[in-house]
C-alpha positions as CSV (number, residue, x, y, z in Angstrom):
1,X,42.5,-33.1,30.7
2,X,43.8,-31.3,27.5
3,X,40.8,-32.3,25.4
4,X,38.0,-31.4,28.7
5,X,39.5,-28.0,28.7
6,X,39.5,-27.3,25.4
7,X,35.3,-28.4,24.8
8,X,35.0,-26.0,28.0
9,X,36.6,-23.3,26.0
10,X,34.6,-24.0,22.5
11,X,31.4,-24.6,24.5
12,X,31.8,-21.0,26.0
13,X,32.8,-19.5,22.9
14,X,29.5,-21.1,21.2
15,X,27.7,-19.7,24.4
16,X,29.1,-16.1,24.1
17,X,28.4,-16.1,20.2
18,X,24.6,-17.0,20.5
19,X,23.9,-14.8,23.1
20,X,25.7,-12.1,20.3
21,X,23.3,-12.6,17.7
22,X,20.0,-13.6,19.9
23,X,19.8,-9.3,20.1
24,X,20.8,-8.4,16.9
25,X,17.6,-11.0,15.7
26,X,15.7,-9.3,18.1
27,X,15.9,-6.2,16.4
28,X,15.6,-7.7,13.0
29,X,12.5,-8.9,14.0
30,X,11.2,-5.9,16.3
31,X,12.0,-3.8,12.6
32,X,10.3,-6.4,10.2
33,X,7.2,-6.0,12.6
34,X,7.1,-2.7,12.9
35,X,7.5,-1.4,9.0
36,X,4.6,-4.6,8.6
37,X,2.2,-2.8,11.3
38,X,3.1,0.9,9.7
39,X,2.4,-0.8,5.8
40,X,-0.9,-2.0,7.1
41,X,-1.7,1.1,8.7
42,X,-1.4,3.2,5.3
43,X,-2.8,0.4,3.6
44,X,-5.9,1.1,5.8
45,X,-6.4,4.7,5.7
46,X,-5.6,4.2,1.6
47,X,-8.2,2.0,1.8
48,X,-10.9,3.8,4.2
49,X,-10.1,7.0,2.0
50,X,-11.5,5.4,-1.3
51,X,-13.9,3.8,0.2
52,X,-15.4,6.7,1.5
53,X,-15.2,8.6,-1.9
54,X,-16.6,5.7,-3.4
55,X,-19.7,5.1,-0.7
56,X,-20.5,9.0,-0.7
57,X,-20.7,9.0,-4.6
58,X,-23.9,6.6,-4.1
59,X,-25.4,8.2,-1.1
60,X,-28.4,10.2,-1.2
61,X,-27.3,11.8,1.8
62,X,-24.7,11.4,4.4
63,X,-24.7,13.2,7.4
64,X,-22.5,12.2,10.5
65,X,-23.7,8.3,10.8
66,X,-22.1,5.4,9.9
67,X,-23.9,4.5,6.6
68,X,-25.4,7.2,4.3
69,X,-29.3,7.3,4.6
70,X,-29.6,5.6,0.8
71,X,-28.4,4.8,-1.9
72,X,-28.8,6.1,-5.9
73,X,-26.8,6.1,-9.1
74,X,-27.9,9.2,-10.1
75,X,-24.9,11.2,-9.1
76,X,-22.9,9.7,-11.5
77,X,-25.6,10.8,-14.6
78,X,-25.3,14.5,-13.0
79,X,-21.5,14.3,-12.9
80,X,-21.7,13.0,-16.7
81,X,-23.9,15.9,-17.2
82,X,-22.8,18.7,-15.4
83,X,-19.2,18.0,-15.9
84,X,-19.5,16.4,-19.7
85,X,-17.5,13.5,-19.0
86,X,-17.8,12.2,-22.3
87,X,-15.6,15.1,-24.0
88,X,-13.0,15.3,-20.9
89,X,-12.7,11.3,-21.5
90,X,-12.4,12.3,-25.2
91,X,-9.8,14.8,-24.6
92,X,-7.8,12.8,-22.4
93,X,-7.7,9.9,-24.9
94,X,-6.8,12.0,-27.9
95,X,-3.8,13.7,-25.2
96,X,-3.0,9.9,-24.3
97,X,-2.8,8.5,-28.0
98,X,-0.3,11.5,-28.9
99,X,2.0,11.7,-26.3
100,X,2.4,7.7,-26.5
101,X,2.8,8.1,-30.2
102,X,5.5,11.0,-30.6
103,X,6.7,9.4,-27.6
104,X,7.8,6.0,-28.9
105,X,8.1,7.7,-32.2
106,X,11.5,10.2,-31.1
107,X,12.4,8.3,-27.9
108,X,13.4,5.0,-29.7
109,X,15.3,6.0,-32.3
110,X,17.3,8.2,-29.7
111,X,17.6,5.5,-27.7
112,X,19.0,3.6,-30.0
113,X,21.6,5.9,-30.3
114,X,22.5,5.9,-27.1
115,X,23.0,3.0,-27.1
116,X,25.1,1.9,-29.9
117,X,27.2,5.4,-30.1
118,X,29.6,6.7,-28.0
119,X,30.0,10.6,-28.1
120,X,31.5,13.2,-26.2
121,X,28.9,14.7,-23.2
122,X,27.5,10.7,-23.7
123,X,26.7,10.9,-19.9
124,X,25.4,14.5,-19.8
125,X,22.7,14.2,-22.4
126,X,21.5,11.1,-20.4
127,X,21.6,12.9,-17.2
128,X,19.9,15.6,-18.8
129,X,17.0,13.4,-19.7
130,X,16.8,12.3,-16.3
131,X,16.0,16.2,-15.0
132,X,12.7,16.2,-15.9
133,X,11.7,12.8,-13.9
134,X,13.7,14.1,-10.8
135,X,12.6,17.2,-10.9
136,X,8.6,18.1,-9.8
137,X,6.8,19.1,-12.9
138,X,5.3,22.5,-10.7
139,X,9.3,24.0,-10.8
140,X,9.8,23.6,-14.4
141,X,5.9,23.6,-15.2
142,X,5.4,27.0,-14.6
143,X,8.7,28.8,-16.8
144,X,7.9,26.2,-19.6
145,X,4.2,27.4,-19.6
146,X,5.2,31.0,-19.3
147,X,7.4,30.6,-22.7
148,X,5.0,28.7,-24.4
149,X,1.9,31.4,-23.5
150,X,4.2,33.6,-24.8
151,X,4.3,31.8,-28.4
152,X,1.2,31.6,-28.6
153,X,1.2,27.3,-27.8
154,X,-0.5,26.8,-24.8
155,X,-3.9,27.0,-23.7
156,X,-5.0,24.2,-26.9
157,X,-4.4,20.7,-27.4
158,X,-1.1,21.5,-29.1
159,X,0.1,22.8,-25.7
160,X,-1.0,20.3,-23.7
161,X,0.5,17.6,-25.6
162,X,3.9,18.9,-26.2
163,X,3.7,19.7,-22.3
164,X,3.3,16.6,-21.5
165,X,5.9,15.1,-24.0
166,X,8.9,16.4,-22.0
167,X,8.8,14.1,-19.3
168,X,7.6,11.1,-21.5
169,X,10.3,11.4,-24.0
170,X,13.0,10.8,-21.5
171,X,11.0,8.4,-19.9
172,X,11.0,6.3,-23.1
173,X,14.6,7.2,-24.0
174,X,15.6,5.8,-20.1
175,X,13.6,2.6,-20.4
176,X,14.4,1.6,-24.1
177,X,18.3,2.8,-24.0
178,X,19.4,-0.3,-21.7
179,X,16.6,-3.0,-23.4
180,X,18.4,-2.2,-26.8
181,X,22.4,-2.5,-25.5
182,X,21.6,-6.0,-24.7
183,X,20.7,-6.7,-27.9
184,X,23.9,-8.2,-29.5
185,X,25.0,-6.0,-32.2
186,X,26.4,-8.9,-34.4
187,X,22.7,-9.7,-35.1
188,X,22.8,-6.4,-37.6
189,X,25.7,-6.7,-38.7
190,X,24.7,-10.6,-40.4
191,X,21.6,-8.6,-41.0
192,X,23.8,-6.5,-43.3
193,X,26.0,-8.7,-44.5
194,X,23.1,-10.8,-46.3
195,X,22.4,-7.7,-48.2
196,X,19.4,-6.0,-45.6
197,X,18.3,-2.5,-45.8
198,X,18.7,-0.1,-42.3
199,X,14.5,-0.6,-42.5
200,X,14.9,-4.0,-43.1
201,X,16.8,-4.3,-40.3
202,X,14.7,-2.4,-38.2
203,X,11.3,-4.1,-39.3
204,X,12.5,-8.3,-39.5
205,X,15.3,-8.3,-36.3
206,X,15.3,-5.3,-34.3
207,X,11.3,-4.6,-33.9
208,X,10.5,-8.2,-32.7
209,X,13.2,-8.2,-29.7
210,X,11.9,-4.0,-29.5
211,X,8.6,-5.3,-29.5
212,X,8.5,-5.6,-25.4
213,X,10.4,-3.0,-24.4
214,X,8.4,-0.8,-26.8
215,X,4.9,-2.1,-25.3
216,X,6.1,-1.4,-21.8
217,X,7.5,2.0,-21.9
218,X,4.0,3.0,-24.2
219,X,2.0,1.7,-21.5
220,X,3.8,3.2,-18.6
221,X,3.7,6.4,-20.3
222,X,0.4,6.3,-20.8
223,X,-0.1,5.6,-17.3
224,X,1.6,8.6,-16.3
225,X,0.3,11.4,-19.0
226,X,-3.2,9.9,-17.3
227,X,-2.3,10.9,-14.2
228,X,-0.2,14.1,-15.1
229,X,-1.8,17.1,-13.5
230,X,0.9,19.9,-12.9
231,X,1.5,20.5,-16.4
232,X,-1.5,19.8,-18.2
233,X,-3.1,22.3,-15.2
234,X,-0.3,24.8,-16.2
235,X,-1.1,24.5,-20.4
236,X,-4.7,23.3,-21.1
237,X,-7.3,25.7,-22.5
238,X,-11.4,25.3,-21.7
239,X,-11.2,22.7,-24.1
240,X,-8.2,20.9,-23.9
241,X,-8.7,20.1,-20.0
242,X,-8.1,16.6,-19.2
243,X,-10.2,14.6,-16.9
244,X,-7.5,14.9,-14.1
245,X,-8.0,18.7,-14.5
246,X,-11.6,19.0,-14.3
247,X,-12.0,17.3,-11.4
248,X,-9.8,20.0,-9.5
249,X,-11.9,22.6,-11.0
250,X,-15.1,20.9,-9.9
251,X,-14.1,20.8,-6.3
252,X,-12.2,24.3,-6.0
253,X,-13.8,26.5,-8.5
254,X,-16.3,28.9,-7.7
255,X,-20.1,27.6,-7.8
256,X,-22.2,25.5,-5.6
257,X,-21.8,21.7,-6.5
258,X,-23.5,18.7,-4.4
259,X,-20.1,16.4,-2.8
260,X,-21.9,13.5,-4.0
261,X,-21.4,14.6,-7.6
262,X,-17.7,15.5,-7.3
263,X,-16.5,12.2,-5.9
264,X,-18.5,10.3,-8.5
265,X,-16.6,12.2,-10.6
266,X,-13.7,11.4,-9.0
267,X,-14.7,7.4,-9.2
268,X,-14.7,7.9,-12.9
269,X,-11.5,9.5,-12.9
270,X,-10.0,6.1,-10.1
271,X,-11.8,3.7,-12.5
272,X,-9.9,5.1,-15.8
273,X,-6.6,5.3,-14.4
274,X,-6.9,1.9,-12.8
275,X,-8.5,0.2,-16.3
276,X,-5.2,1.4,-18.0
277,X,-3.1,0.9,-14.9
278,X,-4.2,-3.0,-14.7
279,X,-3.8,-3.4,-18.9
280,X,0.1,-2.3,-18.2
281,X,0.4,-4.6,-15.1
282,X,-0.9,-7.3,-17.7
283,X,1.9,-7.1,-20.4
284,X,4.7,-5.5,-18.2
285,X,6.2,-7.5,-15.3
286,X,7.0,-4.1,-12.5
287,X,9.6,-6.1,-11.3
288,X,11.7,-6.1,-14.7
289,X,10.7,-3.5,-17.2
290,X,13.2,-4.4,-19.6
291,X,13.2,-8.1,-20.7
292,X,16.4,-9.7,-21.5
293,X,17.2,-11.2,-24.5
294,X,18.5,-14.5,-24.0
295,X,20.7,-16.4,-26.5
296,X,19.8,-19.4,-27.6
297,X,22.1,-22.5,-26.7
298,X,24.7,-23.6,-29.0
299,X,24.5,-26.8,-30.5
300,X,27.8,-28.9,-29.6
């Protein structure tokens, strides 16, 4: 009687339990559904938005039906034309090679010591870095272009560049600083005791295990100064105007200029950023930007 009572009691307990969690996984999955119908939803529109862009930069024209009335190419050879893509797309590579460059240049070294040095106001300097990728470029853009109008830097390629170098530098700095602390000191200090230089060091041990970390802040960086409009808008001269910049100029300057021509300039502008965007995906894994460096097994 003893043992019928007490399955009685565990079956109701299992009972009362199940019918506990059957809402909570009801909600679970009423959630998972719902944030999968509101990604495909943006995905859609994202989608619909370029595709229109893209369709209207080969139309002939387009006028309230479904698909334009024909097609041509010859949008794109105004747009190279009109606009003079080829010395934007020279500009913007030359603003892209330097900020990479002073970039990796200054961030790693600081990096570096950050992360082998402890200092007083350690933790302020690094949150001080962080400002300018927290903050939108627009509320700092516009004193920083102020002061540098003022000293006569901005409106040239000098101005644009070092505009765009304060939020790479940090960038690099925050992406290299926790790559290097896992890189076990003792391997400079053999380094040293075998009679190696400090660029000794640097060139045979430290720039091989670098060499990732190095690649994938460059490319993200490069990435971004592509893409950076606020304070290249803010600092670039008529000929220091990337491409990101002229194409706000063509579509809200004054002038008369056929749609058709502006979004195949913006096409050029997509295919660039996503030509540079799909190198970095190549070489840097988004789900881990800094590699580890693993030690290799001891030998019993």
């Amino acid at each position: 009687m003893n043992d019928a009572r007490m399955d009685i009691s565990l079956g109701a307990g299992t009972g009362v339990s199940g019918t506990r969690y059957k809402p909570q996984r009801l909600w679970a999955q009423i959630w998972n559904r719902t944030l999968g119908v509101l990604m495909a939803v943006f995905l859609v529109n994202v989608f619909l938005m370029i595709a229109t862009v893209a369709i209207n930069s080969i139309a002939t024209a387009w006028r309230g039906t479904w698909l334009p009335e024909g097609w041509t190419f010859r949008w794109y050879a105004e747009a190279w034309r009109e606009f003079q893509l080829g010395d934007l797309l020279l500009v913007t590579f030359e603003v892209m090679a330097a900020v990479v460059a002073l970039s990796v240049l200054l961030g790693v070294p600081a990096a570096y010591a950050l992360a082998r040095r402890d200092f007083p106001g350690k933790r302020a300097l690094m949150f001080l870095f962080l400002l300018p990728l927290l903050i939108p470029p627009i509320t700092y853009g516009i004193p920083l272009a102020t002061v540098m109008y003022k000293w006569h830097l901005a409106g040239n390629m000098l101005g644009v560049i070092l505009a765009n170098l304060i939020p790479a530098l940090p960038f690099v700095i925050l992406v290299m600083t926790p790559f290097i602390e896992q890189i076990d000191p003792n391997l400079e200090s053999a380094a040293r005791v075998f009679g190696a230089r400090t660029r000794q060091i640097f060139t045979h041990v430290l720039a091989p295990l670098l060499a990732p970390g190095i690649l994938a802040a460059a490319l993200l960086v490069l990435v971004r100064t592509v893409a950076m409009f606020e304070l290249t808008f803010l600092t670039a001269g008529p000929d220091s105007q990337t491409l990101v910049v002229a194409l706000y100029y063509a579509m809200f300057a004054p002038g008369v200029r056929t749609s058709q021509s502006v979004d195949a300039m913006a096409m050029v502008y997509m295919a660039v950023t996503l030509v540079w965007l799909l190198i970095a995906l190549r070489f840097v894994n988004p789900t881990q930007l800094v590699s580890r460096v693993k030690e290799q097994p001891r030998a019993a």
